[in-house]
TORFI-892637 format. One record per residue: residue in one letter; x, y, z of N, C-alpha, C, CB in turn. Coordinates in steps of 0.001 Angstrom, whole numbers, plus 524288, in hexadecimal, padded with zeros to 5 digits. Each point is the difference from the previous one (the first is absolute). Glycine has a CB too. Layout:
BEGIN
+---------+-------+-------+-------+-------+-------+-------+-------+-------+-------+-------+-------+-------+
| residuo |   n.u |   n.v |   n.w |  ca.u |  ca.v |  ca.w |   c.u |   c.v |   c.w |  cb.u |  cb.v |  cb.w |
+---------+-------+-------+-------+-------+-------+-------+-------+-------+-------+-------+-------+-------+
|       A |     X |     Y |     Z |     X |     Y |     Z |     X |     Y |     Z |     X |     Y |     Z |
...
+---------+-------+-------+-------+-------+-------+-------+-------+-------+-------+-------+-------+-------+
***
This chain:
BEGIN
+---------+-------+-------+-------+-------+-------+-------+-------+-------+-------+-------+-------+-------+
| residuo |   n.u |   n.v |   n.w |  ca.u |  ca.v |  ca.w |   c.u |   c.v |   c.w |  cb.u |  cb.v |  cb.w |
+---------+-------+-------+-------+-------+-------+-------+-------+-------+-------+-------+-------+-------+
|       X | 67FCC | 17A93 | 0E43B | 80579 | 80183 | 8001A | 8036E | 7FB1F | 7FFB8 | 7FDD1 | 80817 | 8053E |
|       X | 8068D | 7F80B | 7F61C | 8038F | 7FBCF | 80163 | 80326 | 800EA | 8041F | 7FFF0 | 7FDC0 | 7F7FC |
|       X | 80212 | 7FD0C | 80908 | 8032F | 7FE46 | 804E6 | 80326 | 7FD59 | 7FE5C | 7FA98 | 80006 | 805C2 |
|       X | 80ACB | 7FFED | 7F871 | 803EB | 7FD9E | 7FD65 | 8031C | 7FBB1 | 804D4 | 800D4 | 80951 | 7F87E |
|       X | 800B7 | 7F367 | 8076C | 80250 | 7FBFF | 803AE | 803F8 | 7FD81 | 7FEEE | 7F931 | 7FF06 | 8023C |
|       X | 8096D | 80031 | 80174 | 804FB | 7FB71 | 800AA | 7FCD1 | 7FABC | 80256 | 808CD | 80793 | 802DB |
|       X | 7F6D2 | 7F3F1 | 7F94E | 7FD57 | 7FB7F | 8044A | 804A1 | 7FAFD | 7FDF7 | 7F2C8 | 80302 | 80079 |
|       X | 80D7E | 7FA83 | 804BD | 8014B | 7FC1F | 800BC | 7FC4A | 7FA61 | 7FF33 | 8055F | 806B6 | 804E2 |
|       X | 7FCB8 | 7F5DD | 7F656 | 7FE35 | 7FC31 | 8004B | 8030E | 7FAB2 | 7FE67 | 7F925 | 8064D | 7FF79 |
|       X | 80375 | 7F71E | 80386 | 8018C | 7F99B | 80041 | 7FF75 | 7FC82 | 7FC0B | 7FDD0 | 800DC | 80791 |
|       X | 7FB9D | 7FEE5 | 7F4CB | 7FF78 | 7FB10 | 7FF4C | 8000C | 80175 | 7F9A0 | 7FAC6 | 7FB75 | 80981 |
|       X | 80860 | 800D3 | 7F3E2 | 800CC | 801B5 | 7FAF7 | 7FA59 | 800CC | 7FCE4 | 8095C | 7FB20 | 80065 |
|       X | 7F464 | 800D2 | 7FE90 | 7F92E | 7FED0 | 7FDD2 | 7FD38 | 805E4 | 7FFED | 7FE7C | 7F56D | 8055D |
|       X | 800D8 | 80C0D | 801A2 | 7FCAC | 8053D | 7FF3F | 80372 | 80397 | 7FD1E | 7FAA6 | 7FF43 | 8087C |
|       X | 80ACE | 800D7 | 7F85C | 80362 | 805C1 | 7FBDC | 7FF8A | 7FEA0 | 7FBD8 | 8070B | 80301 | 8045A |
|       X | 7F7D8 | 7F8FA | 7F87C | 7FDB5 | 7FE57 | 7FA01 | 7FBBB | 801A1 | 7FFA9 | 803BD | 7F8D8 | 7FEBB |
|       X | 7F785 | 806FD | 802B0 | 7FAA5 | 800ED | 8017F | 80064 | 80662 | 80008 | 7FDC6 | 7F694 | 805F4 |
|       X | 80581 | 80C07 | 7FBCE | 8005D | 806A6 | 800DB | 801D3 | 80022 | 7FAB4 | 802AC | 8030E | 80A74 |
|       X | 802EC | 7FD94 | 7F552 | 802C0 | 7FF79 | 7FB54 | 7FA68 | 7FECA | 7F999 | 80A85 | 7FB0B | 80825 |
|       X | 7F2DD | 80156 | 7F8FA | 7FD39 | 800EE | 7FAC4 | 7FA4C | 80158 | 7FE94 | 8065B | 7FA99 | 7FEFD |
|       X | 7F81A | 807A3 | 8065F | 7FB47 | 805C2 | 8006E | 8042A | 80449 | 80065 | 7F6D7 | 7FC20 | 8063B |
|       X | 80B9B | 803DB | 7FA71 | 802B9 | 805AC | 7FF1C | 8026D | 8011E | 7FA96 | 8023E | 7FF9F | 8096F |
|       X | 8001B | 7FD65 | 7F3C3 | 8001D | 800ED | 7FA56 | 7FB79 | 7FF11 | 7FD88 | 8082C | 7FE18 | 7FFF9 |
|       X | 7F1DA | 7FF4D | 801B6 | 7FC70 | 80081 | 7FD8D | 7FBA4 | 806D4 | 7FF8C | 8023D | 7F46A | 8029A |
|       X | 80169 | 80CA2 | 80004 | 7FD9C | 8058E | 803BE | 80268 | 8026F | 7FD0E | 7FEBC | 7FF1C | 80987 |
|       X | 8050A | 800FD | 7F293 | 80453 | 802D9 | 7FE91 | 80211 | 802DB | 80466 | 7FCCB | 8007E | 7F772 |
|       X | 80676 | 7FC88 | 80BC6 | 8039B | 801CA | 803C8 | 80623 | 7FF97 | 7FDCD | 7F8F4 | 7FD01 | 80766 |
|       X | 80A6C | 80561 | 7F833 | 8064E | 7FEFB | 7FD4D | 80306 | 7FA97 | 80454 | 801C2 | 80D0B | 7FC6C |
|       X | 7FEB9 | 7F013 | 8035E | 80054 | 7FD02 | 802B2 | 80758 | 7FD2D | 7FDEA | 7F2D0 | 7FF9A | 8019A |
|       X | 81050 | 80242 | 803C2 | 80546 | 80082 | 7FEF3 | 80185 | 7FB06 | 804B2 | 80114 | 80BE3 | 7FC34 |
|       X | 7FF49 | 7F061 | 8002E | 801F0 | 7FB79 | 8040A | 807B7 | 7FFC9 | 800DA | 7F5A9 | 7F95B | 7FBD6 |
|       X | 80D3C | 804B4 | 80A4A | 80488 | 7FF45 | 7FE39 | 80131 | 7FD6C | 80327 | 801C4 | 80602 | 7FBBF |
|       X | 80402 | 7F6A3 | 803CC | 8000C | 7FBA8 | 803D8 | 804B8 | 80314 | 803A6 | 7FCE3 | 7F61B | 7F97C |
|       X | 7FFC0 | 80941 | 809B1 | 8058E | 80254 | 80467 | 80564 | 7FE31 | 80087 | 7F97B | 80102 | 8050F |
|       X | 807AD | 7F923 | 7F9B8 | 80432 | 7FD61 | 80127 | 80353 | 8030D | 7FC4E | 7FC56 | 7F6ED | 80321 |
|       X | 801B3 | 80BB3 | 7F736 | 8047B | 8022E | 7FD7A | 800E8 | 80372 | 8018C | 7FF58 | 7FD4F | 7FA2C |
|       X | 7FE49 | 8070C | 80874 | 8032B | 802FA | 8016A | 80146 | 8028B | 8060B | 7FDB1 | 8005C | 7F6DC |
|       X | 8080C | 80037 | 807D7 | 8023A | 8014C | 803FE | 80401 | 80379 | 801BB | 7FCD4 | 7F994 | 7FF39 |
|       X | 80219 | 80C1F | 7FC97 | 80479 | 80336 | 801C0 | 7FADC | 8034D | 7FEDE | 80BDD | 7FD53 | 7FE12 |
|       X | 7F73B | 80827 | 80456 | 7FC9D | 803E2 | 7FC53 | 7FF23 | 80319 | 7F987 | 80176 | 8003B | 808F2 |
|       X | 800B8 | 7FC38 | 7F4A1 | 80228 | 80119 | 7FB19 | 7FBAA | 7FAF1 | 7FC6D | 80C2F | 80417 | 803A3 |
|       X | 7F3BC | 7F741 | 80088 | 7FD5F | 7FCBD | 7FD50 | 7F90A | 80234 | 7FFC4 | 8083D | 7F80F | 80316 |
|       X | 7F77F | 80A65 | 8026B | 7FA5C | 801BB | 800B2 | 7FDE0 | 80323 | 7FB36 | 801A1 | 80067 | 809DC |
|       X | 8025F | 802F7 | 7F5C9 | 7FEF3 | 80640 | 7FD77 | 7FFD0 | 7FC62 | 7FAB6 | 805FE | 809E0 | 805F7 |
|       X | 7FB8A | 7F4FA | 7F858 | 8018C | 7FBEC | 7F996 | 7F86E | 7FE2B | 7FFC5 | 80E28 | 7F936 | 801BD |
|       X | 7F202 | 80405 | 8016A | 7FC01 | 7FB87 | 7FFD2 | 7FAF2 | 8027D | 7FF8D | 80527 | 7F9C2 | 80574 |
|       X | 7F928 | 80C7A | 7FEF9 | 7FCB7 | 801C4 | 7FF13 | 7FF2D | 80419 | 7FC0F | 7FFDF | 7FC82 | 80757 |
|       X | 80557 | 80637 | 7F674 | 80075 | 80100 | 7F9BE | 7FD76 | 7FDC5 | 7FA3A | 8071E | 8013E | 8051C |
|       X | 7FAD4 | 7F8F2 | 7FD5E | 7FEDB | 7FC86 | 7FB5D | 7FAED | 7FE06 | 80013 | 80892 | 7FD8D | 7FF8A |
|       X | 7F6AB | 80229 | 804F8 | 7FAC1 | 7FD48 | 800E8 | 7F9FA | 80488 | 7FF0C | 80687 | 7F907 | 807F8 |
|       X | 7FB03 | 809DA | 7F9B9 | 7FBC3 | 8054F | 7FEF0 | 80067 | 8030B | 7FB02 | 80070 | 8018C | 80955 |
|       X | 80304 | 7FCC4 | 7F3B4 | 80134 | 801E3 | 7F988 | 801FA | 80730 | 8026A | 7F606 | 7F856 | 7F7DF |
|       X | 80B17 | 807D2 | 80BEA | 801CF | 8069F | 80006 | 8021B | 80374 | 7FBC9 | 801F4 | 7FD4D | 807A7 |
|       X | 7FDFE | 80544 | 7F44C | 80061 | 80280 | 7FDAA | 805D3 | 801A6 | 8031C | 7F582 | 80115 | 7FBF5 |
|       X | 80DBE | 80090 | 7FE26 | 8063F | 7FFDD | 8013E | 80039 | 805C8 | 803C7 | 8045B | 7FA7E | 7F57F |
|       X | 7FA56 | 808D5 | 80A19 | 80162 | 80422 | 804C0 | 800AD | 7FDA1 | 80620 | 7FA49 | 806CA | 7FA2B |
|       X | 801B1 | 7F4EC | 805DC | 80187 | 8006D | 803F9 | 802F5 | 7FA8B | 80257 | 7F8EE | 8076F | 80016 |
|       X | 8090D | 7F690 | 7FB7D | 804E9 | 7FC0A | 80014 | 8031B | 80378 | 800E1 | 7FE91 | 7F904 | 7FA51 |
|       X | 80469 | 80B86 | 803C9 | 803F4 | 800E8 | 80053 | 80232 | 8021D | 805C8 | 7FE2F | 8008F | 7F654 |
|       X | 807D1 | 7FFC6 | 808B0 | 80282 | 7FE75 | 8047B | 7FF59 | 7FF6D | 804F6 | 80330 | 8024D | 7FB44 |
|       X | 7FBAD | 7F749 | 80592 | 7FD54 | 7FDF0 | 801A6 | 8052D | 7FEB5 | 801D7 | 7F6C2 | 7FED0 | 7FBFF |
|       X | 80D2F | 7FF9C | 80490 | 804D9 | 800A0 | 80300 | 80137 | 80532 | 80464 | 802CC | 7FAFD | 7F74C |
|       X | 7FC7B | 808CE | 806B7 | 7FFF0 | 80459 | 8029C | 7FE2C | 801BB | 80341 | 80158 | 8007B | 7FB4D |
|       X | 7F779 | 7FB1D | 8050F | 7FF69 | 8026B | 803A6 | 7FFC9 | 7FE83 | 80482 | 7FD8F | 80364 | 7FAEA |
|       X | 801BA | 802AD | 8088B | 80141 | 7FE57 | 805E3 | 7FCB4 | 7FC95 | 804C5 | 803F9 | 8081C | 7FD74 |
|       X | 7F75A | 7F8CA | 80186 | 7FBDA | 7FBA6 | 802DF | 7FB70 | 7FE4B | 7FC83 | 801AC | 80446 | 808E9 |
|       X | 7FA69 | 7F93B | 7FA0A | 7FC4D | 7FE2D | 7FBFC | 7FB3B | 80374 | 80174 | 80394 | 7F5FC | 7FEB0 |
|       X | 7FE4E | 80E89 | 802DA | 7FBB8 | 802D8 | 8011C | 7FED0 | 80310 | 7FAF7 | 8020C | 8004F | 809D7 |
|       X | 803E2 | 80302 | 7F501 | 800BC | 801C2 | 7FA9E | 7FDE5 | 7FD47 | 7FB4E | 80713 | 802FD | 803ED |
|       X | 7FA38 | 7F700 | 7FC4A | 7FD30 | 7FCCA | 7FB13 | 7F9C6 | 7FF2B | 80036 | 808B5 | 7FACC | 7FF81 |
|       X | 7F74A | 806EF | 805C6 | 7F7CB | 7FFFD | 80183 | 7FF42 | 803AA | 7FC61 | 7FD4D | 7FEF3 | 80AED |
|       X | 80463 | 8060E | 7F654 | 7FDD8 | 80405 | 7FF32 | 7FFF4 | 80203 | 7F8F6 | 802D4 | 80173 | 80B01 |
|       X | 802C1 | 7FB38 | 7F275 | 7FFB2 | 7FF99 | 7F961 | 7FC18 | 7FD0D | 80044 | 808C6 | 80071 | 7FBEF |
|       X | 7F648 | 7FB24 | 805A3 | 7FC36 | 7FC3D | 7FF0A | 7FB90 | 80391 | 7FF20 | 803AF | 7F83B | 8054D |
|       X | 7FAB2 | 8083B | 7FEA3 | 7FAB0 | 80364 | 80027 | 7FDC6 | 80343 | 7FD17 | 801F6 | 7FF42 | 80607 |
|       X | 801F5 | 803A4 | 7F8F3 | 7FE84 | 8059D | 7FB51 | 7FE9C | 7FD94 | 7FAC7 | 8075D | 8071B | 803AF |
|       X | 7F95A | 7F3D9 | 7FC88 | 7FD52 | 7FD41 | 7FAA1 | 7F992 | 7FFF2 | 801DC | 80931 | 7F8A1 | 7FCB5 |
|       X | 7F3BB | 80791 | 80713 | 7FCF2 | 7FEEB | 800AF | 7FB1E | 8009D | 7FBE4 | 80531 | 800D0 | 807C9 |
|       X | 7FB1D | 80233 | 7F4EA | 7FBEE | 80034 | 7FA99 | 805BB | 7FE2E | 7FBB9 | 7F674 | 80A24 | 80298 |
|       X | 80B25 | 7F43D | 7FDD7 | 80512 | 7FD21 | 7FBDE | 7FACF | 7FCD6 | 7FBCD | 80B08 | 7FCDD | 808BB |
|       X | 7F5A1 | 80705 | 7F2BF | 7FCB9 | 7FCA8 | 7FBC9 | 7FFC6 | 7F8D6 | 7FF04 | 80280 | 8097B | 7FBBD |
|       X | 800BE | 7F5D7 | 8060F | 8011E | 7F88B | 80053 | 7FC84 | 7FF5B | 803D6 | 80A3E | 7FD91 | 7FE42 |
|       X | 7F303 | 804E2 | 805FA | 7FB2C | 7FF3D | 80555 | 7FC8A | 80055 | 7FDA9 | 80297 | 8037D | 80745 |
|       X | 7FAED | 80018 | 7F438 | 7FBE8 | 7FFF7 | 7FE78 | 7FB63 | 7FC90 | 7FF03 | 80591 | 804D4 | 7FE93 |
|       X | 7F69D | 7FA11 | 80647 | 7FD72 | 7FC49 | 7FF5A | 800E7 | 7FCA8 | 80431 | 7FFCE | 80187 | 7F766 |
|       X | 8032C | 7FE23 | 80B7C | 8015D | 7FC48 | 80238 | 7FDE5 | 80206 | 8066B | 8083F | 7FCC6 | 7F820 |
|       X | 7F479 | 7FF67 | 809FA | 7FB66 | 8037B | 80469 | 80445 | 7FEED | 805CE | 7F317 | 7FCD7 | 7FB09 |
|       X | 80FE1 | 7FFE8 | 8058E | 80467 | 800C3 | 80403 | 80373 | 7FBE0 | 7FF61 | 7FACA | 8044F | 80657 |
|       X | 8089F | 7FC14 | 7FDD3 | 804BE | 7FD77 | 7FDB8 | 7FFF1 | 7F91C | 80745 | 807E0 | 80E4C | 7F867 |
|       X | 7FAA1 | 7ED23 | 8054F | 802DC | 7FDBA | 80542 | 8030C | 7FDDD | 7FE52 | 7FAAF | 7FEE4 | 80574 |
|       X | 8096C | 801A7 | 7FEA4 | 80538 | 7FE50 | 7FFE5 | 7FFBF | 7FAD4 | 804DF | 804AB | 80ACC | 7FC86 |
|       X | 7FD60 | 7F073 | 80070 | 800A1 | 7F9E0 | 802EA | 80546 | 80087 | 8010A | 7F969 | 7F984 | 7FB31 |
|       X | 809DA | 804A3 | 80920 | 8038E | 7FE9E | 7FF49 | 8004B | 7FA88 | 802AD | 802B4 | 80917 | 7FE50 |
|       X | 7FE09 | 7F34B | 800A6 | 7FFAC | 7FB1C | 800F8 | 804AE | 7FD77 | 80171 | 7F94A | 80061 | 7FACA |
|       X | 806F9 | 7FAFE | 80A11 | 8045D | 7FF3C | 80232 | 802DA | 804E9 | 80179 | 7FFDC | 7F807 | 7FB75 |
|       X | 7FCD9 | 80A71 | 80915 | 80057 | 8041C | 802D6 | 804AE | 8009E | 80330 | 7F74B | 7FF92 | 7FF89 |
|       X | 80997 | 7FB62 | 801C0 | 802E2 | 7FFBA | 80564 | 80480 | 7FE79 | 7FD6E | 7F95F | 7FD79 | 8077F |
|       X | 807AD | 80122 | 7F42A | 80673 | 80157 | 7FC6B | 7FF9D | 80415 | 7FE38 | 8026E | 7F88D | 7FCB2 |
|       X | 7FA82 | 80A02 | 80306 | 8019D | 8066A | 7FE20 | 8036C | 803AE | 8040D | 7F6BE | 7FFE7 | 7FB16 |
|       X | 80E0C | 80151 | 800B8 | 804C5 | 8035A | 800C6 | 80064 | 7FDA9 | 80773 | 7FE1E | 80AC3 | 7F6D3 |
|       X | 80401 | 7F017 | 80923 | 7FF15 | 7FDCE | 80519 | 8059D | 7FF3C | 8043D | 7F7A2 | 7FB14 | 7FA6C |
|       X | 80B1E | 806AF | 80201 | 8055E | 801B4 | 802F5 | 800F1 | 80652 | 80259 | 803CA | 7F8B2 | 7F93E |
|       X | 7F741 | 80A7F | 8057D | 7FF68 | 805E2 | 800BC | 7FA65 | 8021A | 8029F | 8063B | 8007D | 7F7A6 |
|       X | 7F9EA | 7FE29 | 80D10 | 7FACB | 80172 | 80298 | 80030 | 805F4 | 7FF17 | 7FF41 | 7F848 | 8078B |
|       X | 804ED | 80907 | 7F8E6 | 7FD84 | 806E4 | 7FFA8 | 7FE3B | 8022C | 7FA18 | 80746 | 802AB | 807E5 |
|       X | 7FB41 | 7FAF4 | 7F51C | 7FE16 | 80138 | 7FB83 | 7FB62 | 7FEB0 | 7FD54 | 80765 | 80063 | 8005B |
|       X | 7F666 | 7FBC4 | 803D4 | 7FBB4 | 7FCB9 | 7FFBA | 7FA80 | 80561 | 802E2 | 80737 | 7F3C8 | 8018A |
|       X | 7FB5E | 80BEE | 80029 | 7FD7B | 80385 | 804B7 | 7FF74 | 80786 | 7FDB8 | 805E6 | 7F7A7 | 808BC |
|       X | 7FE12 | 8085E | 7F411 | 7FEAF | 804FE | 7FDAF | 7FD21 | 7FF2C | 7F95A | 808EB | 8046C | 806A0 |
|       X | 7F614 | 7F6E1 | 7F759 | 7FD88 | 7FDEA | 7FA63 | 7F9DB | 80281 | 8036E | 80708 | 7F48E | 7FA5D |
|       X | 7F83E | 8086E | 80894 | 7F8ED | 7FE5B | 80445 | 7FFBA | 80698 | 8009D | 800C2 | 7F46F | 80882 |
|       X | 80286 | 80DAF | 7F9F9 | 7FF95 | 8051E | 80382 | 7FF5F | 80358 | 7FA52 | 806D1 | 7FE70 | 80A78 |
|       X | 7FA75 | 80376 | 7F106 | 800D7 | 80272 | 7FDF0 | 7FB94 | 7FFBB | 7FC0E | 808CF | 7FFF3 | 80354 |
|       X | 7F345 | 7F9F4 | 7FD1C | 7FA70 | 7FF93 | 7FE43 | 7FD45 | 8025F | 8035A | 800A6 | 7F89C | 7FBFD |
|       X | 7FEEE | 804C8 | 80931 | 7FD05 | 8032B | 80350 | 8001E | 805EE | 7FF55 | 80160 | 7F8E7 | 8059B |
|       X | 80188 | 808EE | 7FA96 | 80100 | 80757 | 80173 | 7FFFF | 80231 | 7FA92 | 80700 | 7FFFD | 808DC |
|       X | 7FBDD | 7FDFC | 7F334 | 7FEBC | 80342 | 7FC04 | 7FB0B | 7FDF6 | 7FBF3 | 80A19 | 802D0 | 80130 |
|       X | 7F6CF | 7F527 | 7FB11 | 7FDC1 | 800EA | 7FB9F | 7FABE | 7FFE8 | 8025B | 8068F | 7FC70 | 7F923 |
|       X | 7F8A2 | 8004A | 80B13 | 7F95C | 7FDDF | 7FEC3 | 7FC7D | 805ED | 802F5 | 8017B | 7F216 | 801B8 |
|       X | 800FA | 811C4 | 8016A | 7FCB9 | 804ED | 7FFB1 | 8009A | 80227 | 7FBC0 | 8003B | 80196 | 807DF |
|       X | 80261 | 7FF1C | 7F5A8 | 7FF91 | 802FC | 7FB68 | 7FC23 | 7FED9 | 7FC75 | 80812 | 8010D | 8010F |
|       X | 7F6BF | 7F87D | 7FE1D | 7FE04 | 7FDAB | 7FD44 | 7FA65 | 800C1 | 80059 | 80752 | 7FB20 | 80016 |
|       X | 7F8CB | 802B4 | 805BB | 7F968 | 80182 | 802BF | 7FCA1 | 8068E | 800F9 | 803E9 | 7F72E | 805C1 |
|       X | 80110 | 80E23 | 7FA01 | 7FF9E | 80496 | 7FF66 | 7FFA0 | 8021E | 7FAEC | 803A3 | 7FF9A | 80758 |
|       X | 7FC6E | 7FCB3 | 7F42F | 7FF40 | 80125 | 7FA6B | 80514 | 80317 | 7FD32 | 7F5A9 | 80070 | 8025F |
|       X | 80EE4 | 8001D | 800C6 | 8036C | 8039D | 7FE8F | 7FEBB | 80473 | 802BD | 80179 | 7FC52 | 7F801 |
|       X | 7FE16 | 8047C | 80B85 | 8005B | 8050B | 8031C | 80529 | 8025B | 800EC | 7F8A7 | 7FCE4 | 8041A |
|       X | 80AC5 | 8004D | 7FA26 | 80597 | 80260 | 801C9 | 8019E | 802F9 | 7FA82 | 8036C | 7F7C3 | 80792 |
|       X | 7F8D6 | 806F9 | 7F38C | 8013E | 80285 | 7FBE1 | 80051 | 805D5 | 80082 | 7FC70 | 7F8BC | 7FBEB |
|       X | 80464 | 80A71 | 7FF3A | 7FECA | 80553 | 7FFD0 | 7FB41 | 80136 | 80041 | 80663 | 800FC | 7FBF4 |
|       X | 7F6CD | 80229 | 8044D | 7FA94 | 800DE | 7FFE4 | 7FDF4 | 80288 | 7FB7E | 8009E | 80035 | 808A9 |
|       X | 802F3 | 80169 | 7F428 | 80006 | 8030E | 7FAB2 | 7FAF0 | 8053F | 80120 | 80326 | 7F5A6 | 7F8EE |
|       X | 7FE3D | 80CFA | 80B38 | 7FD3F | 80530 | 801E5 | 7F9E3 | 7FFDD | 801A5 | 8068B | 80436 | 7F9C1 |
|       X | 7F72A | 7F438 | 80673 | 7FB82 | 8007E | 802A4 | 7FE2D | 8039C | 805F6 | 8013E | 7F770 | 7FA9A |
|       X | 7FBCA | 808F8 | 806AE | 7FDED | 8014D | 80448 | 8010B | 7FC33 | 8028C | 7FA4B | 80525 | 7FD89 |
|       X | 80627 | 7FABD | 80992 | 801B8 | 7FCBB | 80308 | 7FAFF | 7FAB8 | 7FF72 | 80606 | 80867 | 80661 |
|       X | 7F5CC | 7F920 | 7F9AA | 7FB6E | 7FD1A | 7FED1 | 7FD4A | 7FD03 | 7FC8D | 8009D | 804D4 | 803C7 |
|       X | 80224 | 7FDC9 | 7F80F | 801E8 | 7FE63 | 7F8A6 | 801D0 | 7F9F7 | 80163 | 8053F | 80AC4 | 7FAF8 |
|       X | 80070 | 7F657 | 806F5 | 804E0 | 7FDBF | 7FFED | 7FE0B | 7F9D8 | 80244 | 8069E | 809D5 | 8019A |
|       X | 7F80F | 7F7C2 | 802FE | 7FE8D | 7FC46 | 80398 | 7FAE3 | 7FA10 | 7FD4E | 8025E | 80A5B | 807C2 |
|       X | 7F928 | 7F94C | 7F755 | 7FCD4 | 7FE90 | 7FAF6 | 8025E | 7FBB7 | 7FCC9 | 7FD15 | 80918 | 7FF8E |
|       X | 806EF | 7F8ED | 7FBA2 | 801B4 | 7FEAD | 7FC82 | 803A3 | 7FA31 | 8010E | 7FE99 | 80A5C | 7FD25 |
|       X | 803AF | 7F599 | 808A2 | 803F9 | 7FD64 | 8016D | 7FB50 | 7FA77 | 801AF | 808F4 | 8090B | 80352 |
|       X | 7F36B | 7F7E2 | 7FF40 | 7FCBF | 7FC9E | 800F5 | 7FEB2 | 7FCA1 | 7FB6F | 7FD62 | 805AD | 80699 |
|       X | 80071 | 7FDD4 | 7F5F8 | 7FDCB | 7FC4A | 7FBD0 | 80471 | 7FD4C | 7FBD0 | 7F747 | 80636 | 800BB |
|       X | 80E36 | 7FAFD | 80148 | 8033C | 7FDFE | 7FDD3 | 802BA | 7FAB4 | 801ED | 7FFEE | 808D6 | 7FD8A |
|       X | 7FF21 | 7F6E7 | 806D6 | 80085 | 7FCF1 | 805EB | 80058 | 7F943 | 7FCA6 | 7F848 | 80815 | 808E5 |
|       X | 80C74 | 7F524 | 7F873 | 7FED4 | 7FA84 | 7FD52 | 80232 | 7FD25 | 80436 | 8008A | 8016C | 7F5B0 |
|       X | 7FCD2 | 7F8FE | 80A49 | 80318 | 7FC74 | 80318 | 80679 | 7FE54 | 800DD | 7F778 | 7FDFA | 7FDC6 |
|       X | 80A95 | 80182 | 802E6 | 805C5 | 7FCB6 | 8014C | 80031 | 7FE27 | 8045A | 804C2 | 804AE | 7FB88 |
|       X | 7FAC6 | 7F587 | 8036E | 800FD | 7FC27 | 8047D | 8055F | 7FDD2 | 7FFEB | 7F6C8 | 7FD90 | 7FFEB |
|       X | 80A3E | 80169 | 80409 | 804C3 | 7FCCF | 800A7 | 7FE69 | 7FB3B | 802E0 | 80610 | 807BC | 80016 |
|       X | 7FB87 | 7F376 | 7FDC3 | 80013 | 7FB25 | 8031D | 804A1 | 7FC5A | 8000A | 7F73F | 800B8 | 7FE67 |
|       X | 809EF | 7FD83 | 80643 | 80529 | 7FD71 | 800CA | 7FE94 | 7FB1A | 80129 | 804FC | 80729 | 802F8 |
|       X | 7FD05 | 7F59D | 7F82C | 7FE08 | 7FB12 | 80222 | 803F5 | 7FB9C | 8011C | 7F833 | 80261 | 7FB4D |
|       X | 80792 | 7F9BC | 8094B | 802B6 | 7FD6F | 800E4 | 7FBD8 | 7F991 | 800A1 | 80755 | 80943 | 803BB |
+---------+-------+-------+-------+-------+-------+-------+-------+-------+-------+-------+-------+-------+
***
């Protein structure tokens, strides 16, 4: 069973060392420097751009009201033909401790809103999807073997 994580790390060398078994693994590997961003507009931009999101779920991206809502567009890409192939995903954000560093709470709802929404979803295979009229046992099944990594690492 995967186990998707938030880890904290220190030493640059070993996050190079991860960073290039994990794209050797074909892992999607979404590096960003924290110091740029720092609103919630810069976040939403960065992980848009950085994950190639398909325009549905760019759009109004002004509008919306938390980043729970942009989890949850996010997500429904989860077989998004641009994934195809791609065995899981990690997200770096580097120079951790300048990220969005004038806004602990917003800091605090970026972390909170991985934890609770993407990386179960990720590690549940899409269980929050539709089930398209499987059996409860079907469903469950199907979500497993769909199940991909997403790590998050914050590095400072």
């Amino acid at each position: 069973m995967i186990k998707n994580r938030i880890i904290n790390i220190d030493n640059h060398e070993k996050m190079q060392s991860i960073i290039r078994k994990a794209i050797s693994d074909g892992i999607n590997v979404v590096e960003l420097d924290g110091t740029s961003i720092q609103s919630r507009d810069d976040y939403l931009e960065a992980i848009e751009n950085s994950f190639n999101l398909p325009y549905e779920v760019r759009i109004n991206r002004h509008r919306r009201k938390n980043l729970h809502e942009f989890d949850l567009r996010y997500m429904g890409f989860v077989h998004w033909e641009g994934w195809v192939g791609i065995k899981g995903h990690m997200l770096v954000i580097h120079n951790y401790s300048g990220f969005v560093k004038g806004d602990t709470k917003l800091k605090h709802e970026i972390i909170k809103s991985f934890e609770e929404d993407v990386l179960p979803f990720w590690e549940q295979g899409g269980e929050f999807c539709s089930d398209d009229g499987d059996s409860p046992e079907e469903f469950i099944e199907a979500a497993k073997k769909r199940a991909k990594p997403f790590n998050v690492y914050l590095v400072d």
